[in-house]
C-alpha positions as CSV (number, residue, x, y, z in Angstrom):
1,X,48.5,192.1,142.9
2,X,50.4,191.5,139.9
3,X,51.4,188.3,140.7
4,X,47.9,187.0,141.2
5,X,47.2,188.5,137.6
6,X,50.0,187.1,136.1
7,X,49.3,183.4,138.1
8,X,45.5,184.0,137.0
9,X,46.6,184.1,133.6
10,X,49.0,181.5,133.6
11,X,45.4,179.5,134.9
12,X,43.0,180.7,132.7
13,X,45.7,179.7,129.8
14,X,45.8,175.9,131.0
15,X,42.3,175.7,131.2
16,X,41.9,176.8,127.9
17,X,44.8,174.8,126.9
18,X,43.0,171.7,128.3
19,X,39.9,172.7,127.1
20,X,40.9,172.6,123.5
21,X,43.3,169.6,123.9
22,X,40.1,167.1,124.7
23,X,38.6,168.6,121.8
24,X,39.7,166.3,118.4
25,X,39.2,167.6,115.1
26,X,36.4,165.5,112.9
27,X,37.2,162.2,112.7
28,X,37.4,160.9,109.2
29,X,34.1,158.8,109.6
30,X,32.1,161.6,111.2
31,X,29.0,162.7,108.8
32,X,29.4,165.6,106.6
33,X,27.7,166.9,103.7
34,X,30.8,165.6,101.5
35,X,31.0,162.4,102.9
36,X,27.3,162.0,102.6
37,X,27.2,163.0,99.0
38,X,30.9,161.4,97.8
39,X,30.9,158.6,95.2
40,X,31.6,155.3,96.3
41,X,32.5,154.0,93.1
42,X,35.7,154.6,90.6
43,X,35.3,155.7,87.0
44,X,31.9,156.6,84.9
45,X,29.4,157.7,88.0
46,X,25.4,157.0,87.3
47,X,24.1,158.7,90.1
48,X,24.2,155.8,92.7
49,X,22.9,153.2,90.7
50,X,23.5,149.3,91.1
51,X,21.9,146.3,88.5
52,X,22.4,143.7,90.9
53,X,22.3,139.8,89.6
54,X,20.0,137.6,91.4
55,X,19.7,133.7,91.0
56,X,16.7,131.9,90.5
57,X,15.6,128.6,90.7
58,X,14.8,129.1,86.6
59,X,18.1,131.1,85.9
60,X,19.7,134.7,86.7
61,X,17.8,138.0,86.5
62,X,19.1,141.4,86.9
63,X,16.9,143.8,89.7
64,X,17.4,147.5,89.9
65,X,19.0,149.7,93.0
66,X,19.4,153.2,93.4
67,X,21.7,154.5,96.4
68,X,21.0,157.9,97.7
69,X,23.4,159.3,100.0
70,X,26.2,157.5,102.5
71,X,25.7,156.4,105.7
72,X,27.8,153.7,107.6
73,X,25.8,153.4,110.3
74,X,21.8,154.2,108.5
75,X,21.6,152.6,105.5
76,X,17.5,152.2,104.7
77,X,16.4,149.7,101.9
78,X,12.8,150.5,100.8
79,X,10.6,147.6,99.6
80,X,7.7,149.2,98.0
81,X,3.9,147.5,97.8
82,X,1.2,147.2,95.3
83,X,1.9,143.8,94.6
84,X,3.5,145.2,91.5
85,X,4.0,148.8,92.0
86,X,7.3,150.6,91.3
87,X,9.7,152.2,93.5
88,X,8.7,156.0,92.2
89,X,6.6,156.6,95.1
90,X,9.1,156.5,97.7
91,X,10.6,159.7,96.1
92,X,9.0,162.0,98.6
93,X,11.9,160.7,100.9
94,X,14.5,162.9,98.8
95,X,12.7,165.9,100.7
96,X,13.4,164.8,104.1
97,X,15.9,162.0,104.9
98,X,18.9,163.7,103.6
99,X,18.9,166.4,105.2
100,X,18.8,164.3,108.2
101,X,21.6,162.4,107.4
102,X,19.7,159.4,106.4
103,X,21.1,156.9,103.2
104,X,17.8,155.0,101.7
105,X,18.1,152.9,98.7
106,X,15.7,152.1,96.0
107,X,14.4,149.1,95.0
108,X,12.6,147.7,91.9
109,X,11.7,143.8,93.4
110,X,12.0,141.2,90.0
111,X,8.6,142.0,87.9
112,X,8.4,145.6,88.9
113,X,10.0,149.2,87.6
114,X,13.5,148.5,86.4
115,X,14.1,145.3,86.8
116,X,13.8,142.6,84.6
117,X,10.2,141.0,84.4
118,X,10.4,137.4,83.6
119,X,6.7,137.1,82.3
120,X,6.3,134.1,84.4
121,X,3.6,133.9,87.3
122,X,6.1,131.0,89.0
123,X,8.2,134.1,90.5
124,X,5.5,135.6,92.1
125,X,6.0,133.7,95.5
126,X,6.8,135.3,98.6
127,X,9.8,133.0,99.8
128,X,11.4,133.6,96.6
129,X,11.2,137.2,97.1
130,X,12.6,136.5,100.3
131,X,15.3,135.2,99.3
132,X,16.4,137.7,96.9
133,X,15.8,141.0,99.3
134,X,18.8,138.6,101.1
135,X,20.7,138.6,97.9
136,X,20.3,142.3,97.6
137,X,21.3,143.2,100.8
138,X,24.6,141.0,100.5
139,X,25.3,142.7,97.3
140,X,24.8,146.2,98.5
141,X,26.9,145.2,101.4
142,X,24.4,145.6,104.6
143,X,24.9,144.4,107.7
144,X,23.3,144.2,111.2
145,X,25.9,147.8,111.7
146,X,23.7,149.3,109.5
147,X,20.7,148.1,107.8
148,X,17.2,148.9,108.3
149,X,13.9,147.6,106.0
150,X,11.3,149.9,105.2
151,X,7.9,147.7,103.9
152,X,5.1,149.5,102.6
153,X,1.9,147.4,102.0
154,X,2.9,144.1,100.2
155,X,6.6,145.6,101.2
156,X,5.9,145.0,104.7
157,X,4.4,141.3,104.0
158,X,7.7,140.7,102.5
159,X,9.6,142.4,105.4
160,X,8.4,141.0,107.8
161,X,8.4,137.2,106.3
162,X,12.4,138.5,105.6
163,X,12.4,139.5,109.3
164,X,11.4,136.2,110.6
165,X,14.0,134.0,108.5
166,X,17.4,136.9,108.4
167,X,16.8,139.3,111.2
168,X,20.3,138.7,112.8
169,X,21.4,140.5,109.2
170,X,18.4,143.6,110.5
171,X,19.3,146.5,112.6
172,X,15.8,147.8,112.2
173,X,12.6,146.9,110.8
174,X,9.7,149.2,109.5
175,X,6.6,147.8,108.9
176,X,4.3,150.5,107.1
177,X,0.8,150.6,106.6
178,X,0.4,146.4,106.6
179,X,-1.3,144.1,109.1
180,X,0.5,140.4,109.9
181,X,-2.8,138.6,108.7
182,X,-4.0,138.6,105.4
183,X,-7.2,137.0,106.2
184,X,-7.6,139.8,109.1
185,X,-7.1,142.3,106.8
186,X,-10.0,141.0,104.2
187,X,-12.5,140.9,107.5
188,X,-11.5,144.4,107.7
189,X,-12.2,145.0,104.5
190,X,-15.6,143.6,104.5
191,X,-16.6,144.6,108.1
192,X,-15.3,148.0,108.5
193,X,-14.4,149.7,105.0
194,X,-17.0,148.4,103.1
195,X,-19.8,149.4,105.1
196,X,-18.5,152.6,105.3
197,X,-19.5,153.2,101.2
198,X,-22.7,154.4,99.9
199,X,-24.9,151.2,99.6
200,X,-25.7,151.8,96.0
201,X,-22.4,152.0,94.9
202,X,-21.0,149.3,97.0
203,X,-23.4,146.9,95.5
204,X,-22.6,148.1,91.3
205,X,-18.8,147.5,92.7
206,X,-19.9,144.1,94.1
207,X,-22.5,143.1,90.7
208,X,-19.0,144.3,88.8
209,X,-16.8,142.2,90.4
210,X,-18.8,138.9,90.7
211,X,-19.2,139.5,87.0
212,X,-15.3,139.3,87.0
213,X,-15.5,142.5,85.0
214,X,-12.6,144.3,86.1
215,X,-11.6,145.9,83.0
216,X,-15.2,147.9,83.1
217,X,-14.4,151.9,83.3
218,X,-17.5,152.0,85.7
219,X,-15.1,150.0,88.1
220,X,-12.5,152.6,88.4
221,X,-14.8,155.5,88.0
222,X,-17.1,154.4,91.3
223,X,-13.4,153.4,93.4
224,X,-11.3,156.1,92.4
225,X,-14.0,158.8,94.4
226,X,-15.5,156.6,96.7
227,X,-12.7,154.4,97.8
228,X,-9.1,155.4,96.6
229,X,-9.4,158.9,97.6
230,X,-10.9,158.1,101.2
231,X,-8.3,155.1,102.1
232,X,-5.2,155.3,99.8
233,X,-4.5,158.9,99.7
234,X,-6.0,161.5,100.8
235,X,-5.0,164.1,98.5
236,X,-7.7,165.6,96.3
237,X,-7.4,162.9,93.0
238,X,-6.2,166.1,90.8
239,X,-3.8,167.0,92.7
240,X,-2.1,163.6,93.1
241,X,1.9,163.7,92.9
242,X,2.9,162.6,90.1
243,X,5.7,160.3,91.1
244,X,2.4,158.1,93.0
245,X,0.7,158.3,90.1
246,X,3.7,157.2,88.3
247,X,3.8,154.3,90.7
248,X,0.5,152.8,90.9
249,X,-0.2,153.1,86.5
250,X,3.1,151.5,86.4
251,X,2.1,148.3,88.0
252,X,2.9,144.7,87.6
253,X,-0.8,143.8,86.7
254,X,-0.6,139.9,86.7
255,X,1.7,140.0,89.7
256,X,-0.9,141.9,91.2
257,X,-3.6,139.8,90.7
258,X,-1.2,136.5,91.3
259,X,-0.7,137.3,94.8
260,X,-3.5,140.3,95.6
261,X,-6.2,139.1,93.6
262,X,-8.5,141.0,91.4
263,X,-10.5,142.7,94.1
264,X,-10.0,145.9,95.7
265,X,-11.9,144.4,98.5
266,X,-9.9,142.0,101.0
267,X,-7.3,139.6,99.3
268,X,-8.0,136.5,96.8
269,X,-4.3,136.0,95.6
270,X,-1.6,133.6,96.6
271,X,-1.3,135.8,100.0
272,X,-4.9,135.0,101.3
273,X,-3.8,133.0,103.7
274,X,-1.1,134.5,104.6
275,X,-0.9,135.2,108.5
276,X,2.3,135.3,111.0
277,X,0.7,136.6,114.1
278,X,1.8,133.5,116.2
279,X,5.4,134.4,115.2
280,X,5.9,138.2,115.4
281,X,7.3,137.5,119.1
282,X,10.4,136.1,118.0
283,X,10.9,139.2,116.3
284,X,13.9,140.8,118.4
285,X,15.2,143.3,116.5
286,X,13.8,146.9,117.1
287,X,10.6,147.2,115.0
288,X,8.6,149.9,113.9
289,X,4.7,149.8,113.1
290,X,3.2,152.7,111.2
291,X,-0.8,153.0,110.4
292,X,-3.4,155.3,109.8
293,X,-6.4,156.1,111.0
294,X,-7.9,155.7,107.2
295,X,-6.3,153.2,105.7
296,X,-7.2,149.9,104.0
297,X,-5.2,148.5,106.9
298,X,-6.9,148.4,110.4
299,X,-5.4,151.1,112.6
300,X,-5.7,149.2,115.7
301,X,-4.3,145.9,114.5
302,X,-0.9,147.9,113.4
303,X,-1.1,149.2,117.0
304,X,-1.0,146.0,118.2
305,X,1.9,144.7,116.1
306,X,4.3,147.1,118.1
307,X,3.3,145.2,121.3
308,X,3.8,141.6,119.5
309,X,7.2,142.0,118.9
310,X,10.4,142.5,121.4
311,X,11.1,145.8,121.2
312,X,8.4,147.3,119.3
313,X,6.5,151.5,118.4
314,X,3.9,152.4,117.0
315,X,3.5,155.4,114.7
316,X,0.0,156.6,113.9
317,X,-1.1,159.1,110.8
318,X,-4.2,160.9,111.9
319,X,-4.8,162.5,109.0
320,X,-3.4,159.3,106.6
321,X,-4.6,156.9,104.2
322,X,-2.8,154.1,103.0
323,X,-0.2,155.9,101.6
324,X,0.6,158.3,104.5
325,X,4.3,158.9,103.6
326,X,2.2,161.3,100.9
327,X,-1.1,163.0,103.1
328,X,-0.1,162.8,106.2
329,X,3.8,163.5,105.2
330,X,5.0,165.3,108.4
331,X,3.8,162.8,110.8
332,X,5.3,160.0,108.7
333,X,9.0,161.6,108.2
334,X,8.8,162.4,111.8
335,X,8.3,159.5,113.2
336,X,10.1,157.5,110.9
337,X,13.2,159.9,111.3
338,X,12.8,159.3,115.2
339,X,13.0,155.7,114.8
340,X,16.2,155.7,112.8
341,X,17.8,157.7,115.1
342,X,17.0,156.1,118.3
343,X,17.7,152.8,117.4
344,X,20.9,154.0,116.0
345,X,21.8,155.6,119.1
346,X,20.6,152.7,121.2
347,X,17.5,153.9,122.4
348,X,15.4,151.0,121.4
C-alpha cells in the first residue's frame, strides 16, 4: 500500500512537473498594462505626441499626431470628418479602447485642429489627402502587421479612396457613418431626410439657402432642432459633450464648403461627384461598415457596402445619428472592438 502511495506521488509530481514545464512565463511582447502605457521615445516625453512633416506639391507642412497607448499588432489611425472638423471628437475612445488593449492615434488632416492650415483652397483635394494619410502612416511606422483606418464621414471618403490605391499597407479598414456615392447620398438627402421635416420649416431652410444666406442665425436656429439633433446626434443639444462641440465650432469653414458645399442638404463641393461603387470589390482587406438607423447617411446603402467588398460586416446603431460613436456609444465600441479583434486573431 505504501508503495502505491509513494509511486502515486512520484506521478502526481511529474504531472505537475510537466504541467508547469509547458507553461512559459510572459513573453517580452505579450500585452501588459506597462508595455501598453511605456514611452516609446528617449528624453523630454509630450504625452505621445508626433508633428509629422508632409510634402506638398507647393512646399512642406507640418500635421499633428497624437499616440495613445502601444500595440504591435492594433495600431488604429482615426481620420475624422466634417470636411474640416478636428480630431476632439474622437476622444470618447479614451473610455473604451484602452482598456481593451487597443492603440488609436489622432489625427489633425492639413487645414484642420493642429496642424498647419495653408489658407489655400488648392489643398483641399482628396488625392492629395491621400497621399499624405500614406506619408503619415510611413512616419508613424504602420504596416499591413498592424494598421487599421477608422473614417468617420468625410474620413471614410478619404479611407476608402486610401483603401483602393495602398490597401496592401491596411490590415483593416473602418468605414463609419459614410456611403461610397456622393451623389447617392444627396438623393438621400432630398428623398428621404428632407421629407421627413416640417414643410414649413423645410421651405424657410430652402428660401435661406437659395438666397445663399448662410451666415443668417435663422439658418442654424431652424437646423440645429429640426435637423442636427434628429440625424447628427442624438443627444439632447444641452447636453452635447463638449469635446463634439469642441469639434464641429472648430471647423475648417472654407475647406468645408470647398469640398462639402454650403448646404446641409446633399453635397455641392468638389466631392459631388464623387462615387466608387464600381470599385469597392477590389477591396480585399477585411472591412468594416458602420451606420445608423438616423443618420444623414442611408442605413441600407452602408449595409450594402459590407457585401461589396471581399471580406466585409456591417455594424448598425439603432439608436444612432451620424455621430453614433457619441448616442448610440455602446453599440459602436462594441462592435468596433469586435472587429479589431477578430481580424487580429484571423477571424475575418
Amino acid at each position: 500500500m505504501k508503495d502505491n502511495l509513494f509511486l502515486f506521488a512520484i506521478l502526481l509530481l511529474a504531472l505537475s512537473f510537466a504541467c508547469t514545464s509547458t507553461q512559459t512565463p510572459e513573453s517580452d511582447t505579450a500585452l501588459t498594462l506597462k508595455s501598453y502605457f511605456a514611452s516609446t521615445v528617449a528624453g523630454i516625453q509630450n504625452g505621445g505626441v508626433k508633428v509629422i512633416p508632409i510634402k506638398t506639391p507647393k512646399g512642406a507642412f507640418n500635421v499633428w499626431t497624437k499616440r495613445f497607448g502601444n500595440n504591435p499588432k492594433i495600431k488604429l489611425l482615426l481620420l475624422q470628418g466634417g470636411p474640416g472638423c478636428t480630431h476632439d471628437y474622437w476622444e470618447c475612445m479614451e473610455s473604451f479602447l484602452p482598456a481593451e488593449g487597443i492603440e488609436f492615434i489622432y489625427y489633425d488632416q492639413l487645414g484642420t485642429g493642429y496642424s498647419d492650415n495653408p489658407n489655400d483652397s488648392a489643398f483641399w483635394d482628396l488625392p492629395r489627402y491621400v497621399e499624405e494619410v500614406e506619408q503619415v502612416r510611413q512616419a508613424l511606422g504602420l504596416s499591413k502587421d498592424n494598421f487599421y483606418l477608422l473614417g468617420h464621414s468625410w474620413g471614410g471618403i478619404l479611407a476608402m479612396q486610401y483603401a483602393l490605391k495602398y490597401q496592401d499597407n491596411l490590415k483593416g479598414l473602418i468605414i463609419s457613418n459614410m456611403m461610397a456615392s456622393c451623389p447617392e447620398y444627396g438623393k438621400y438627402a432630398d428623398e428621404v431626410l428632407a421629407k421627413q421635416m416640417d414643410p414649413k420649416v423645410l421651405d424657410t431652410i430652402r428660401m435661406i439657402e437659395a438666397k445663399k444666406d448662410f451666415g443668417n442665425p435663422k439658418y442654424m436656429e431652424l437646423l440645429l432642432p429640426n435637423f442636427y439633433n434628429k440625424h447628427i446626434c442624438r443627444i439632447p443639444l444641452d447636453q452635447w459633450p463638449l469635446s463634439m462641440s469642441r469639434s464641429l465650432d472648430n471647423i475648417n469653414q472654407s475647406l468645408y464648403v470647398t469640398m462639402q458645399g454650403p448646404s446641409e442638404f446633399g453635397i455641392a463641393g468638389r466631392l459631388a461627384g464623387w462615387d466608387v461603387k464600381a470599385q469597392l470589390p477590389t477591396i480585399k482587406v477585411p472591412t468594416l461598415s458602420i451606420g445608423a438607423t438616423h443618420d444623414t447617411m442611408d442605413p441600407e446603402h452602408m449595409k450594402w457596402i459590407s457585401t461589396a467588398v471581399q471580406k466585409g460586416r456591417f455594424l448598425l446603431c439603432p439608436n444612432g445619428g451620424h455621430m453614433c460613436m457619441w448616442d448610440d456609444q455602446q453599440t459602436y465600441m462594441a462592435g468596433l472592438i469586435s472587429f479589431l479583434k477578430d481580424v487580429d486573431v484571423g477571424k475575418m
